[in-house]
N, C-alpha and C positions, 0 to 999 in steps of 0.2 A: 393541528399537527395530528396526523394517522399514527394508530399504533403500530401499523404498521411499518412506514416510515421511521419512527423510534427503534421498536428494534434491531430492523435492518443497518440503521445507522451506529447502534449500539454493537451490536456485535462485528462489523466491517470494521471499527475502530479498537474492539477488541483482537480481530483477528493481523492486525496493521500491526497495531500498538505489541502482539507480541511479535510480530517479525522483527520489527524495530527494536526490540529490546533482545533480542534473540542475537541478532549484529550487534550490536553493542557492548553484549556479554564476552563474540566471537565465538559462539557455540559452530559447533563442525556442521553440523550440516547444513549451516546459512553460510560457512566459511569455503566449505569444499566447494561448490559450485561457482563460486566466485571467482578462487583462484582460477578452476577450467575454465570460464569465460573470460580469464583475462582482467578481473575487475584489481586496481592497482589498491593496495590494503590503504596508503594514504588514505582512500576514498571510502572505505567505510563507515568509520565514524561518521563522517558527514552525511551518507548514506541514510545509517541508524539514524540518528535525530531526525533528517528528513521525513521517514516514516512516523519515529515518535511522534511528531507532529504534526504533521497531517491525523495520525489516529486521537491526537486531544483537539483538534481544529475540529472533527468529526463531531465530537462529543459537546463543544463548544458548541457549534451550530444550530441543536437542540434547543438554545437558548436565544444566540445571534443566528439567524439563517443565515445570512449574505457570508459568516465563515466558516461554517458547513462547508457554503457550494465555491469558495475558495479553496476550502482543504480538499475538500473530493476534487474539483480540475487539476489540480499541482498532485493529490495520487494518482489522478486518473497518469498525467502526463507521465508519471514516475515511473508507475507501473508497466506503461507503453514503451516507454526507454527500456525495460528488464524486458519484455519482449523482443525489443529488437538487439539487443544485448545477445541473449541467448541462440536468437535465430544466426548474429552474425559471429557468433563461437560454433555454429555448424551441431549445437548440441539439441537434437529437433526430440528428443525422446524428454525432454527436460521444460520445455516449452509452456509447456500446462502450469507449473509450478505460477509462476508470474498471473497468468491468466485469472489462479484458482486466488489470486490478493485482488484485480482488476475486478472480476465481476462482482462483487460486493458493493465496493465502491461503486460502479457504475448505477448498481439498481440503488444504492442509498441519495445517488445524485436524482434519478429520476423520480423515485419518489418523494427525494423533497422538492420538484417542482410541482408535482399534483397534489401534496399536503395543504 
């Protein structure tokens, strides 16, 4: 395992693990945007944990690879869903937001196959 890999993995589950606790709390500015795209509050909760966990699945991986690269495809997915979320709330100035949870995850997925 690269140190590099480690970190990257370490911090994408840091930066997850606080979005997800971020919804969970219902802090405004992971709530504001929600309501404008439309996302129904039932669904946060479920939301939150989803992230929660993928960001301990992260951290997990470290340990067990094979749920690593479980947790990263179901962020990855997730995160792709809040993309097309926001593109189909027409909010294109907001876009980035999703992308800027997505690319971590993705470089933590690639380098744990080169690890």
């Amino acid at each position: 395992m690269s140190v590099a890999y480690t970190v990257v993995a370490v911090v994408s589950a840091l930066w997850v693990g606080f979005s997800g606790f971020s919804l969970l709390r219902r802090a405004d500015f992971v709530t504001a945007p929600l309501i404008q795209y439309g996302v129904p509050r039932s669904a946060w909760t479920l939301l939150g944990l989803a992230k929660s966990a993928g960001a301990v699945g992260l951290l997990v991986g470290l340990a067990v690879p094979a749920i690593g690269i479980a947790a990263a495809v179901c962020l990855i997915l997730y995160f792709l869903g809040a993309v097309v979320t926001v593109l189909r709330a027409r909010s294109y100035n907001t876009v980035a937001f999703p992308v800027l949870y997505l690319a971590p995850v993705v470089a933590t997925l690639a380098l744990g196959f080169t690890a």
